[in-house]
Predicted model as a PDB file, atoms N, CA, C, CB and O in Angstrom, pLDDT in the B-factor column:
MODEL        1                                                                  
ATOM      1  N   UNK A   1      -5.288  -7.450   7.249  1.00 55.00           N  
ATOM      2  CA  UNK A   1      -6.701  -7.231   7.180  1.00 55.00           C  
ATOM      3  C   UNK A   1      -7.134  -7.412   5.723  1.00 55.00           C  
ATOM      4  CB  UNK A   1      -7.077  -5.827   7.725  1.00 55.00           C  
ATOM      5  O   UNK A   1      -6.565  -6.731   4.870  1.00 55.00           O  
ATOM      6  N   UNK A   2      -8.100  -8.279   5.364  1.00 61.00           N  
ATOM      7  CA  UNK A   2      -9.033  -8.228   4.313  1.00 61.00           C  
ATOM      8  C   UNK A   2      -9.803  -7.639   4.203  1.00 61.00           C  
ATOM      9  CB  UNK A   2      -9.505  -8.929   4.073  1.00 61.00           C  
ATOM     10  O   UNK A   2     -10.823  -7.819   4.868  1.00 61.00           O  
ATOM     11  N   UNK A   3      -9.649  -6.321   3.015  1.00 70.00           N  
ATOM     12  CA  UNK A   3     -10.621  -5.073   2.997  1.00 70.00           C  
ATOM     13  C   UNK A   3     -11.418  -5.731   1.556  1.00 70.00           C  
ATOM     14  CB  UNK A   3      -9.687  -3.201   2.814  1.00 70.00           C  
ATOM     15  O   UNK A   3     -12.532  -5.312   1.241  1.00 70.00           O  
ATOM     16  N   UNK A   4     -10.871  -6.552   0.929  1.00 67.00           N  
ATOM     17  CA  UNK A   4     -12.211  -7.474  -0.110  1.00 67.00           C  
ATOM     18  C   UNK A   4     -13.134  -7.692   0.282  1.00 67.00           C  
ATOM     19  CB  UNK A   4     -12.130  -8.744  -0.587  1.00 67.00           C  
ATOM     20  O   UNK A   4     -13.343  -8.677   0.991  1.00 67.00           O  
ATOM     21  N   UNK A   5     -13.934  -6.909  -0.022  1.00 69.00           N  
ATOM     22  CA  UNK A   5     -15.795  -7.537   0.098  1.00 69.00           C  
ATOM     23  C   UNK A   5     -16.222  -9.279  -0.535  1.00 69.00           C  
ATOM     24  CB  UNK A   5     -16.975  -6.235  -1.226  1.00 69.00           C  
ATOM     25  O   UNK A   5     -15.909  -9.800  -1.605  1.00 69.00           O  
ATOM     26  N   UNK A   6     -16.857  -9.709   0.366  1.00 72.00           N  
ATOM     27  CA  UNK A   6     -17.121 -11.317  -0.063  1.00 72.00           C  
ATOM     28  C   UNK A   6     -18.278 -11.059  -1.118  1.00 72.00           C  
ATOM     29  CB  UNK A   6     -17.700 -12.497   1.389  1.00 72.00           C  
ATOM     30  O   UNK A   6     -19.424 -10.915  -0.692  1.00 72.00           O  
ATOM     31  N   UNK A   7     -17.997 -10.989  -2.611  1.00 66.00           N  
ATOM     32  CA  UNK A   7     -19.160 -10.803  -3.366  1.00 66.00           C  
ATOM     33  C   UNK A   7     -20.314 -12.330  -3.313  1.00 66.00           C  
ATOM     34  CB  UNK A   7     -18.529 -10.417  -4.984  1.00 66.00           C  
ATOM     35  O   UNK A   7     -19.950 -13.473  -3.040  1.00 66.00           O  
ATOM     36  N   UNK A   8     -21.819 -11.855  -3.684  1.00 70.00           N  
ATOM     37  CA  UNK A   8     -22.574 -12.745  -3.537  1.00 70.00           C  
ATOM     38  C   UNK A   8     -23.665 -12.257  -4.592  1.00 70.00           C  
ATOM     39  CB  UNK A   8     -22.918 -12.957  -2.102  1.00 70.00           C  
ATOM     40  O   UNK A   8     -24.012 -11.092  -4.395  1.00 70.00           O  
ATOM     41  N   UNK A   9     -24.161 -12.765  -5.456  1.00 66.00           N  
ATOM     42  CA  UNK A   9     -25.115 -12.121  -6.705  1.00 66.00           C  
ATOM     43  C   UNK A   9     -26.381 -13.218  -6.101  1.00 66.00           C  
ATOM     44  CB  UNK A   9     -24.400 -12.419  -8.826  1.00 66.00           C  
ATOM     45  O   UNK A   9     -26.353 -14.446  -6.029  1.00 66.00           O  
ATOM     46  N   UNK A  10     -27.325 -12.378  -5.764  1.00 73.00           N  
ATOM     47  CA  UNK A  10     -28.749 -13.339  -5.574  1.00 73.00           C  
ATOM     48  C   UNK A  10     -29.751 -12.607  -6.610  1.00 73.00           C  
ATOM     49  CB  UNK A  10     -29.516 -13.311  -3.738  1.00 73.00           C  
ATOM     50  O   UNK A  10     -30.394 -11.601  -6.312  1.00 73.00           O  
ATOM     51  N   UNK A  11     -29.785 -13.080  -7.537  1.00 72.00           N  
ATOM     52  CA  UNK A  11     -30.752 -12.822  -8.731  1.00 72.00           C  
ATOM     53  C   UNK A  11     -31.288 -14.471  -9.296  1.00 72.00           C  
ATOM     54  CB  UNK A  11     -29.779 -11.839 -10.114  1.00 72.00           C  
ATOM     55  O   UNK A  11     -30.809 -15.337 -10.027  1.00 72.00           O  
ATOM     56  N   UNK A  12     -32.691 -14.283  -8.396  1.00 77.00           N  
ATOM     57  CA  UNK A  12     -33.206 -15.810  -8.521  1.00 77.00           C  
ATOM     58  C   UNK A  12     -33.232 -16.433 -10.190  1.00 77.00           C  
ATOM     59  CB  UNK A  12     -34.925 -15.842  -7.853  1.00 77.00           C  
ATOM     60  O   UNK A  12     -33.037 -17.630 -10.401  1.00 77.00           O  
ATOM     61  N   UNK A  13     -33.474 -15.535 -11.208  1.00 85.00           N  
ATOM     62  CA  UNK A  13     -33.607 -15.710 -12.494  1.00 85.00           C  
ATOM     63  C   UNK A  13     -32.457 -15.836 -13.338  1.00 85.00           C  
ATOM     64  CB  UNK A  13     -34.294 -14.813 -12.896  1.00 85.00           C  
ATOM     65  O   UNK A  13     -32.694 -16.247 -14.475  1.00 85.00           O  
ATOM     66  N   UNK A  14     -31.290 -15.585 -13.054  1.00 82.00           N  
ATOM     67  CA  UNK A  14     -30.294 -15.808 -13.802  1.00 82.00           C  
ATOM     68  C   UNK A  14     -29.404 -17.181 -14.011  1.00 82.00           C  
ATOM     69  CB  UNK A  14     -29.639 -14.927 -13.433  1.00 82.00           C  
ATOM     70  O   UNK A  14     -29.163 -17.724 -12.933  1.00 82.00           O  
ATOM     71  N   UNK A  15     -29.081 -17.587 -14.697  1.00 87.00           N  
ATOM     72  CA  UNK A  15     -28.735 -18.726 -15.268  1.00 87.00           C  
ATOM     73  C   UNK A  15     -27.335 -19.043 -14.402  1.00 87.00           C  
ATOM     74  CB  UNK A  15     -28.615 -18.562 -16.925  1.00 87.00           C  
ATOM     75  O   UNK A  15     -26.671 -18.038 -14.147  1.00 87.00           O  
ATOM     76  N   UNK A  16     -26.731 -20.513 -13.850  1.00 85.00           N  
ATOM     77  CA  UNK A  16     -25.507 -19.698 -13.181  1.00 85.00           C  
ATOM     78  C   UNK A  16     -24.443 -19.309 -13.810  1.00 85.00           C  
ATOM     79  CB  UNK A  16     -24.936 -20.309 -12.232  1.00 85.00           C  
ATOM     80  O   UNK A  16     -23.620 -18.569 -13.272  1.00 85.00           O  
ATOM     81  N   UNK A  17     -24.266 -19.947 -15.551  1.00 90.00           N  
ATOM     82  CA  UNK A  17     -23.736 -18.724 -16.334  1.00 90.00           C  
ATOM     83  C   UNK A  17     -23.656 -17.506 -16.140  1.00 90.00           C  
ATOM     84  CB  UNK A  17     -24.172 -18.592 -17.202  1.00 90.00           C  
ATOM     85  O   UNK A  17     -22.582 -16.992 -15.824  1.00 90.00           O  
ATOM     86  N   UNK A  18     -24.571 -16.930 -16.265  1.00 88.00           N  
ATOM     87  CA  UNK A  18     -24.694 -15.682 -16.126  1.00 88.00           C  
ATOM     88  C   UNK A  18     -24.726 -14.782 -14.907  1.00 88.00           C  
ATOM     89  CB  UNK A  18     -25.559 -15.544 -16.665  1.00 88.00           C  
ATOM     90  O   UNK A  18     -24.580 -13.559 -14.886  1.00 88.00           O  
ATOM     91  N   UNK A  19     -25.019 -15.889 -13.550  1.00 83.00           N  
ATOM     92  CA  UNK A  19     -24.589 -15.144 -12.490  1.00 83.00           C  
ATOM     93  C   UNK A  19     -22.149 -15.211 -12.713  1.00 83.00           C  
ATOM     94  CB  UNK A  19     -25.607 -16.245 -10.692  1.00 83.00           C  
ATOM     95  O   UNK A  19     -21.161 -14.483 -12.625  1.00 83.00           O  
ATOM     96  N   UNK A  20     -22.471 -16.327 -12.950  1.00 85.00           N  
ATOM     97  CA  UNK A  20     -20.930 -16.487 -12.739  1.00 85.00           C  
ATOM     98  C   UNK A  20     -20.113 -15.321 -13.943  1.00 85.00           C  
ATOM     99  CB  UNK A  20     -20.465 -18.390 -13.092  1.00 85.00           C  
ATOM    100  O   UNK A  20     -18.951 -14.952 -13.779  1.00 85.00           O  
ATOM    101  N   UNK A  21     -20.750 -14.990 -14.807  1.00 89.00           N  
ATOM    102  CA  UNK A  21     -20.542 -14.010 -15.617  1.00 89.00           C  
ATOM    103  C   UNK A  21     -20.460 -12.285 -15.072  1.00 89.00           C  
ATOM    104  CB  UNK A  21     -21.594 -14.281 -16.534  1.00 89.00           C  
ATOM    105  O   UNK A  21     -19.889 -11.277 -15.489  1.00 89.00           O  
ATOM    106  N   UNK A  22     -21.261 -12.571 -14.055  1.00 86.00           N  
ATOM    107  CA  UNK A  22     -21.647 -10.993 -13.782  1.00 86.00           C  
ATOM    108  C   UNK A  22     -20.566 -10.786 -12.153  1.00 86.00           C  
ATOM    109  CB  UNK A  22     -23.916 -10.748 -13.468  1.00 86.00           C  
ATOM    110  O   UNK A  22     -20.454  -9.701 -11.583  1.00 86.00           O  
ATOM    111  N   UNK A  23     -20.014 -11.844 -11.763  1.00 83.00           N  
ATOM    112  CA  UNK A  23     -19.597 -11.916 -10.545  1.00 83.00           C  
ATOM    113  C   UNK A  23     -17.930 -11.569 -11.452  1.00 83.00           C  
ATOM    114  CB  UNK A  23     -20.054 -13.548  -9.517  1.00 83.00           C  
ATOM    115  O   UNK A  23     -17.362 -10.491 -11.282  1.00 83.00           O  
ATOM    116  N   UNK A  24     -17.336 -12.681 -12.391  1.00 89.00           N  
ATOM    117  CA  UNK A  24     -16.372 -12.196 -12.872  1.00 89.00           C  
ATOM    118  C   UNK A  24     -16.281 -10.852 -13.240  1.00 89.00           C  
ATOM    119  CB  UNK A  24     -16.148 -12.829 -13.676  1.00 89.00           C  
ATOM    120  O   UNK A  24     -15.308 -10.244 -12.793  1.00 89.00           O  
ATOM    121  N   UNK A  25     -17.012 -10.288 -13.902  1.00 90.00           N  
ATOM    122  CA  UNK A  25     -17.042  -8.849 -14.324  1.00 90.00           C  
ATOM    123  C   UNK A  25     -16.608  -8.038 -13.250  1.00 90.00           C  
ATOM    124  CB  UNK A  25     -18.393  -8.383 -14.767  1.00 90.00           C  
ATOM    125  O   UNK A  25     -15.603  -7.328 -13.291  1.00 90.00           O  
ATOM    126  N   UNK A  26     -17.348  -8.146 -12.323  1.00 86.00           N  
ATOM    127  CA  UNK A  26     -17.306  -7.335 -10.762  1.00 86.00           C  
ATOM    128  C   UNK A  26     -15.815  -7.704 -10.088  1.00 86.00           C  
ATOM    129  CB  UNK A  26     -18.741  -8.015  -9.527  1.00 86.00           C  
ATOM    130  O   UNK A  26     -15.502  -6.838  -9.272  1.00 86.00           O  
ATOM    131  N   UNK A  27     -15.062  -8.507 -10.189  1.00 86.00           N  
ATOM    132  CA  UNK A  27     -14.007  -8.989  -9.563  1.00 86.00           C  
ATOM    133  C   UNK A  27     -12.888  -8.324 -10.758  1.00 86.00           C  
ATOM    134  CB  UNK A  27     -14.105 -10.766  -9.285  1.00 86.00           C  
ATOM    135  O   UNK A  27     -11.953  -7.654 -10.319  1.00 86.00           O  
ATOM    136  N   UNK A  28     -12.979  -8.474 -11.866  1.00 91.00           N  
ATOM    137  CA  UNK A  28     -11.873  -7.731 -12.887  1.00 91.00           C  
ATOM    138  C   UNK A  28     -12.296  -6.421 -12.912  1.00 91.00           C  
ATOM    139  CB  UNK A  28     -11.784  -8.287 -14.481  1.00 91.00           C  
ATOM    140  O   UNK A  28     -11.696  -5.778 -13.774  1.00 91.00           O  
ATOM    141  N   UNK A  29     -12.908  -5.941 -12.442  1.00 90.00           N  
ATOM    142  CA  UNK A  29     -13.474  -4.550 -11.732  1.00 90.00           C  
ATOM    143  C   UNK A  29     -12.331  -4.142 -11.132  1.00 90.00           C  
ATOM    144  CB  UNK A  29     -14.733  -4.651 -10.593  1.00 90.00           C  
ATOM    145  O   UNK A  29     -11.269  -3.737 -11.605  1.00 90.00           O  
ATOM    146  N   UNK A  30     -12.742  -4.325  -9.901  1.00 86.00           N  
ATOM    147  CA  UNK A  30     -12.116  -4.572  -8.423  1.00 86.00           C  
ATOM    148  C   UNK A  30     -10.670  -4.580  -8.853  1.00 86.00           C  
ATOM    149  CB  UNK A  30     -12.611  -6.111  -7.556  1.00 86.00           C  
ATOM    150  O   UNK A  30     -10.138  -3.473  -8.765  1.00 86.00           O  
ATOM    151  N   UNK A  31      -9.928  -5.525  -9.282  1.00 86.00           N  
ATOM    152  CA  UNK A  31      -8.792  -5.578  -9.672  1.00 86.00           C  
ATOM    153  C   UNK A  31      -8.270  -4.266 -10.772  1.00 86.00           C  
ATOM    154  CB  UNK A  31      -8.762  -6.926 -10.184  1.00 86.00           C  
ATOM    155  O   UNK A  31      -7.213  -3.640 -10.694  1.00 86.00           O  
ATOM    156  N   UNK A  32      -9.318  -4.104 -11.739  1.00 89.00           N  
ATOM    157  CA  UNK A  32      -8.473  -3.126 -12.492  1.00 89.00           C  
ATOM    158  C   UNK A  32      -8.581  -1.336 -11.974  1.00 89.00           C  
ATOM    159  CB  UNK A  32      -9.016  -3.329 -14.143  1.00 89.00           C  
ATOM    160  O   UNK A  32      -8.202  -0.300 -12.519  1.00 89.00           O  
ATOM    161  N   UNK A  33      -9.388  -1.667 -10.485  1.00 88.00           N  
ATOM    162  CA  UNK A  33      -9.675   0.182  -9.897  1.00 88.00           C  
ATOM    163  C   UNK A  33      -8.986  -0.143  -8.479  1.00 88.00           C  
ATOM    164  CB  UNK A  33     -11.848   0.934  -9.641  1.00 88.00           C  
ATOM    165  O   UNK A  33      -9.429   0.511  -7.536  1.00 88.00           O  
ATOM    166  N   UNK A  34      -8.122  -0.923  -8.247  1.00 83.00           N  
ATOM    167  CA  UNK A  34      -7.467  -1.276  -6.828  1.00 83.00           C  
ATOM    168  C   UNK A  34      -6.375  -0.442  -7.271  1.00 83.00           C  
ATOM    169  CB  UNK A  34      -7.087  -2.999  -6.326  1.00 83.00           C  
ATOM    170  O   UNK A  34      -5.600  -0.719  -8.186  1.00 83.00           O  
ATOM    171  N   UNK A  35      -6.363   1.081  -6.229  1.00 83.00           N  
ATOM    172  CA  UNK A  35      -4.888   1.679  -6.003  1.00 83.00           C  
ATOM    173  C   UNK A  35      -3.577   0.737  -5.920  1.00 83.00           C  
ATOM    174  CB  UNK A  35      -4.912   2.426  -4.653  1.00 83.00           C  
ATOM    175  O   UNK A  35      -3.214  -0.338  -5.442  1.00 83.00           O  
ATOM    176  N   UNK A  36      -3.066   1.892  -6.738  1.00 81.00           N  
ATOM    177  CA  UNK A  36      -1.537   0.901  -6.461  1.00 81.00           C  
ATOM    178  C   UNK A  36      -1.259   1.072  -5.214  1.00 81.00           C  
ATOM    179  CB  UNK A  36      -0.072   1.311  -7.290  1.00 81.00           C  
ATOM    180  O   UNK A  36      -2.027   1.662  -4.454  1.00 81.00           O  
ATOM    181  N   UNK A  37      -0.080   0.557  -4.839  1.00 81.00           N  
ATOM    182  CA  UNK A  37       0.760   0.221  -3.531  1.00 81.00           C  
ATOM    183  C   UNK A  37       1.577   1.694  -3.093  1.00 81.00           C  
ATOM    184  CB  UNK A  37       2.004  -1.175  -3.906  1.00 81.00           C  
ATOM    185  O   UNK A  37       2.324   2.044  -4.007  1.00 81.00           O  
ATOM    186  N   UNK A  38       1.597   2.472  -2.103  1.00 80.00           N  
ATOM    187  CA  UNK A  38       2.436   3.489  -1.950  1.00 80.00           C  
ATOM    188  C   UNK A  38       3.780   3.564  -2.657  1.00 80.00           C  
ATOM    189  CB  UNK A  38       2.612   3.560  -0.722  1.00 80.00           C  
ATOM    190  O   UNK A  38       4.237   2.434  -2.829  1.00 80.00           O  
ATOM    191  N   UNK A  39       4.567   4.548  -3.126  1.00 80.00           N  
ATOM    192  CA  UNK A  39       6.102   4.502  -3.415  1.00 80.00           C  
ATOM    193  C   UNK A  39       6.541   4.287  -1.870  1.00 80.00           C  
ATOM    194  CB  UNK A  39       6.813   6.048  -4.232  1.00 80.00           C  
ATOM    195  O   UNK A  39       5.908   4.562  -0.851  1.00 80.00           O  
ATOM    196  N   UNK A  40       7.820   3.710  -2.020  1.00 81.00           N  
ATOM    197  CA  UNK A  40       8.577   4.256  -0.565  1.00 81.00           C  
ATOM    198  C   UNK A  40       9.336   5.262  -0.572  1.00 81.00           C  
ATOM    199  CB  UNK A  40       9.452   3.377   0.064  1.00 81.00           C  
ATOM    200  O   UNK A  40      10.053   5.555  -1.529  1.00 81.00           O  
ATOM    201  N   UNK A  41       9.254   5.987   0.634  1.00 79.00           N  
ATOM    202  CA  UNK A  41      10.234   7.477   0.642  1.00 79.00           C  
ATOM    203  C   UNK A  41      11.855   7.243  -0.313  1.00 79.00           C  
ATOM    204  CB  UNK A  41      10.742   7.897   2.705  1.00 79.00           C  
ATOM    205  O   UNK A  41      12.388   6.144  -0.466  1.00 79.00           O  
ATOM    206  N   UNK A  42      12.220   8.127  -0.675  1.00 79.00           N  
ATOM    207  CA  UNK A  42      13.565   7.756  -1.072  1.00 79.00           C  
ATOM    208  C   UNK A  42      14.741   7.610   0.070  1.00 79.00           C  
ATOM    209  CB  UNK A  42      13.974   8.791  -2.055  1.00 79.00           C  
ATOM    210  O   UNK A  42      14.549   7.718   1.281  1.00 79.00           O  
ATOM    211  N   UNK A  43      15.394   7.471  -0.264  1.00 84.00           N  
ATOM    212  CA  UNK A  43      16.919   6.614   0.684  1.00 84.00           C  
ATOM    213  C   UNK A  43      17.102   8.695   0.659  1.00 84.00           C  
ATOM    214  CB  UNK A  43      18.824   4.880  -0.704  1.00 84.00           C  
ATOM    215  O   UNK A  43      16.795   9.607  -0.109  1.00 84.00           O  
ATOM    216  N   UNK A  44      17.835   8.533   2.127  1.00 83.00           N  
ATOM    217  CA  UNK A  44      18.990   9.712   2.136  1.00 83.00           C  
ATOM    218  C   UNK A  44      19.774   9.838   1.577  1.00 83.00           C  
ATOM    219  CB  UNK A  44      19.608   9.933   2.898  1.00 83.00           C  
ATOM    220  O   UNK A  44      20.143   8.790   1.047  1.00 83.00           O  
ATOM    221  N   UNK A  45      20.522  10.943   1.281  1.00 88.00           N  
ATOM    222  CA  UNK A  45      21.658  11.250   0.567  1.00 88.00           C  
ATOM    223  C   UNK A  45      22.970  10.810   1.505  1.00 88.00           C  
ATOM    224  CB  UNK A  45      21.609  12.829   0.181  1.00 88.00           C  
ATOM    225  O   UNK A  45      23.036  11.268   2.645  1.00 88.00           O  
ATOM    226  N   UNK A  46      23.660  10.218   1.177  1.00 88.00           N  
ATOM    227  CA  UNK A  46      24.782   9.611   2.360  1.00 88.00           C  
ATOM    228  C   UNK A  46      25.314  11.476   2.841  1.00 88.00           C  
ATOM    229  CB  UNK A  46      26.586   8.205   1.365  1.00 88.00           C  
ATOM    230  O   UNK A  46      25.127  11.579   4.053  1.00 88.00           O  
ATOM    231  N   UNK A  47      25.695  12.400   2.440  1.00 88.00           N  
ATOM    232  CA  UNK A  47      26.304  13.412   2.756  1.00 88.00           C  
ATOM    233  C   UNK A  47      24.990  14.207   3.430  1.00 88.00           C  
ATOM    234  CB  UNK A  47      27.111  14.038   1.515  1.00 88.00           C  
ATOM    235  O   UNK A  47      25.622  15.028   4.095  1.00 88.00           O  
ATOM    236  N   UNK A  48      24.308  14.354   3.561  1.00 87.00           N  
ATOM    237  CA  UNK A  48      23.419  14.942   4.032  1.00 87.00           C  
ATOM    238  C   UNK A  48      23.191  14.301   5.416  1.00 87.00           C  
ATOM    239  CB  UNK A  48      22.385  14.968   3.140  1.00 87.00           C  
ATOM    240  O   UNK A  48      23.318  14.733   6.562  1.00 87.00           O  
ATOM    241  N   UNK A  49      22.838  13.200   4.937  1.00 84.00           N  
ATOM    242  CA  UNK A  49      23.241  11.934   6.435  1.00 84.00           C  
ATOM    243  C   UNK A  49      24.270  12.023   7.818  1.00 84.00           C  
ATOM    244  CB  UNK A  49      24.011  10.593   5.757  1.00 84.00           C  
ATOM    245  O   UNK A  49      24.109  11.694   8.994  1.00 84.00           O  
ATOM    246  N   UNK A  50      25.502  12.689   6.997  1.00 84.00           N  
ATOM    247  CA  UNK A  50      26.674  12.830   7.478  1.00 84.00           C  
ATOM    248  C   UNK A  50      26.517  13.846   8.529  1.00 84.00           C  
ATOM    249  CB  UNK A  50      27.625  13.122   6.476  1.00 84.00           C  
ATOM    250  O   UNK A  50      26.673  13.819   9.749  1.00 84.00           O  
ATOM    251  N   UNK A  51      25.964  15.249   7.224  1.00 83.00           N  
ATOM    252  CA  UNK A  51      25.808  16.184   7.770  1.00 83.00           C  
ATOM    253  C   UNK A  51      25.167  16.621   8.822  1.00 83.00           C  
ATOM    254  CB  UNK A  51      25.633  16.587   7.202  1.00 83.00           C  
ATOM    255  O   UNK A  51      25.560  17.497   9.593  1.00 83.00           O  
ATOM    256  N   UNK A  52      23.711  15.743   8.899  1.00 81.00           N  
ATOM    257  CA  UNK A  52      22.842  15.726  10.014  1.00 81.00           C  
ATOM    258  C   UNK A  52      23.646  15.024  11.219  1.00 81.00           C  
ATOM    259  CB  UNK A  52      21.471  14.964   9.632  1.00 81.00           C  
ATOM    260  O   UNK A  52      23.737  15.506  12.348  1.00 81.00           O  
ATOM    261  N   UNK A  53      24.071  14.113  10.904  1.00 79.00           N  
ATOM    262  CA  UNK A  53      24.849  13.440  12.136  1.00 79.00           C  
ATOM    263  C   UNK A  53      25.949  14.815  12.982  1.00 79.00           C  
ATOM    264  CB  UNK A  53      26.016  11.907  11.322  1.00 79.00           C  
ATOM    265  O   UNK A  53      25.845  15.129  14.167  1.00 79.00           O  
ATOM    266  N   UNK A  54      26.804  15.349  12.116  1.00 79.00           N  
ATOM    267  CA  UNK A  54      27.795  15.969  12.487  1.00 79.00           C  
ATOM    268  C   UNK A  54      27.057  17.558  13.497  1.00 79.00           C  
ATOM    269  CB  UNK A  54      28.735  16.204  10.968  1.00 79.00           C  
ATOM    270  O   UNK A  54      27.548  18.080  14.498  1.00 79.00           O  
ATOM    271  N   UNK A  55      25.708  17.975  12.707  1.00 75.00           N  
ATOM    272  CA  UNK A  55      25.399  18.650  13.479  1.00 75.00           C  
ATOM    273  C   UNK A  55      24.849  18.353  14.948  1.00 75.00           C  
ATOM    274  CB  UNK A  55      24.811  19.177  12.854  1.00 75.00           C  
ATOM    275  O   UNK A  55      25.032  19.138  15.878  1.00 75.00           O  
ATOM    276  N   UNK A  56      24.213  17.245  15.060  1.00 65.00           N  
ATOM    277  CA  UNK A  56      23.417  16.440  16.218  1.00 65.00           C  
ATOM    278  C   UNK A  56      24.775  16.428  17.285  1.00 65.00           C  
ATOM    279  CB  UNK A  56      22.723  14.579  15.656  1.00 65.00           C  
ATOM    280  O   UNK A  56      24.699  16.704  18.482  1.00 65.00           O  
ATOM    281  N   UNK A  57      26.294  15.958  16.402  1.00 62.00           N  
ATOM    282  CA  UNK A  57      27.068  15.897  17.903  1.00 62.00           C  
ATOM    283  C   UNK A  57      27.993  16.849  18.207  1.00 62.00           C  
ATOM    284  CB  UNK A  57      27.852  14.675  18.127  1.00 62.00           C  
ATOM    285  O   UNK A  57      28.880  16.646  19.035  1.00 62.00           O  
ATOM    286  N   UNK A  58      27.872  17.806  17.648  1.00 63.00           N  
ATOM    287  CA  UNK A  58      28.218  19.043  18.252  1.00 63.00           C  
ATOM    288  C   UNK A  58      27.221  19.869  19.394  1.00 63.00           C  
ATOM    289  CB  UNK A  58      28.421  19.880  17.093  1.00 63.00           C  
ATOM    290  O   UNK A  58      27.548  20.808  20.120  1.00 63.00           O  
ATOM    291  N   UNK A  59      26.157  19.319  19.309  1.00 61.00           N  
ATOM    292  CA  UNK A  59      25.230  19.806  20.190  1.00 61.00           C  
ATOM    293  C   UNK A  59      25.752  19.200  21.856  1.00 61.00           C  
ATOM    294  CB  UNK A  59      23.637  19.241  19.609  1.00 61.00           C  
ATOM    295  O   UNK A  59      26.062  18.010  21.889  1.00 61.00           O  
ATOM    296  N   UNK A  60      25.813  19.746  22.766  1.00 68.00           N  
ATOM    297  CA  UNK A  60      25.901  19.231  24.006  1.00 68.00           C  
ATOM    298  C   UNK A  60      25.319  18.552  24.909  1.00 68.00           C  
ATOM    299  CB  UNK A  60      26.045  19.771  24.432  1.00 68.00           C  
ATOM    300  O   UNK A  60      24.341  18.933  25.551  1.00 68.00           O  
ATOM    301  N   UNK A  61      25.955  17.365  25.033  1.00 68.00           N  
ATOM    302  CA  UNK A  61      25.189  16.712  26.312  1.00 68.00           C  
ATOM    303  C   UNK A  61      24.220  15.631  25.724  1.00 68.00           C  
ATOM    304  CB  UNK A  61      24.249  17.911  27.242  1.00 68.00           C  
ATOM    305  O   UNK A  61      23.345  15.188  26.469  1.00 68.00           O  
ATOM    306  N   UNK A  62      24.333  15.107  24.237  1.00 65.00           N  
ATOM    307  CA  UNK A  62      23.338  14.214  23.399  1.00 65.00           C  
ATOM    308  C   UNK A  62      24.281  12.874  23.025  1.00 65.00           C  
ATOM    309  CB  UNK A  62      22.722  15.109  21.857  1.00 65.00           C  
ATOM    310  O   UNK A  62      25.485  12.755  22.798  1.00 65.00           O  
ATOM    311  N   UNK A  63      23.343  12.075  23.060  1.00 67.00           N  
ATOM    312  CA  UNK A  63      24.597  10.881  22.782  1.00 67.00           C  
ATOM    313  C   UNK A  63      24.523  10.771  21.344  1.00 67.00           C  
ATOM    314  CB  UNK A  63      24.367   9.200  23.534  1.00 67.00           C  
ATOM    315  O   UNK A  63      23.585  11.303  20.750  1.00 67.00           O  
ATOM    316  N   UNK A  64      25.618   9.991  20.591  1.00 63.00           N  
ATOM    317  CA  UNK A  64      25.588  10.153  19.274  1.00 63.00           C  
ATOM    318  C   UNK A  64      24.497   8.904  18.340  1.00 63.00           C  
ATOM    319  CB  UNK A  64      27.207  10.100  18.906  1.00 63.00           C  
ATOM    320  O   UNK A  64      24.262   7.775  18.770  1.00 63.00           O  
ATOM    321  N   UNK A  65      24.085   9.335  17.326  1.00 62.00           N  
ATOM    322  CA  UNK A  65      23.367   9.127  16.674  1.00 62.00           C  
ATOM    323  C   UNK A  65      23.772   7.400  16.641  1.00 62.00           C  
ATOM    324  CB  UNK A  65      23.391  10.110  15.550  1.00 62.00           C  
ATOM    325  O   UNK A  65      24.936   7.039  16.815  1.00 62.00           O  
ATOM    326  N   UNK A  66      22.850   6.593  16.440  1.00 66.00           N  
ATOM    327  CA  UNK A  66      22.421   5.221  16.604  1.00 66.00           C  
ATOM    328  C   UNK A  66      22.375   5.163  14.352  1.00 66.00           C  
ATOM    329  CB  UNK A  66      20.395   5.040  17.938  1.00 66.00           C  
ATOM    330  O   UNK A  66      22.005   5.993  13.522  1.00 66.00           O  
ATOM    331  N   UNK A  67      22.718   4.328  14.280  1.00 56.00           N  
ATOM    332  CA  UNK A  67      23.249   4.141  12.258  1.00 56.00           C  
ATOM    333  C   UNK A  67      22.358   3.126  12.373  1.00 56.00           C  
ATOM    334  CB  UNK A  67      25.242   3.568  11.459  1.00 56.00           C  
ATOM    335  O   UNK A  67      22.097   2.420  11.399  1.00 56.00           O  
TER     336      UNK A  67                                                      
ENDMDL                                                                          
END                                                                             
């Protein structure tokens, strides 16, 4: 999905210098207040991993954990 707005400057009096001036401005805007990108969760701890596994198949009647 494209959440960029299609900018459009209609100011009959401006030069298109100066529209093209005021449109850049607005776009290095945009770019310099665009949230960064989420972190990703961190990786498991392999022993903790383990651990969760080992408790899951001691439980009865569950099939074992899918890696």
């Amino acid at each position: 999905m494209n959440r960029r707005p299609q900018l459009e400057l209609s100011a009959p009096d401006a030069s298109p210098a100066e529209a093209a001036a005021v449109v850049a401005a607005l776009e290095q805007f945009m770019r310099n207040t665009t949230p960064s990108a989420a972190a990703l969760a961190p990786s498991r701890n392999p022993w903790q991993q383990a651990a969760l596994q080992e408790g899951v198949l001691r439980l009865p009647g569950l099939p074992p954990p899918s890696s």
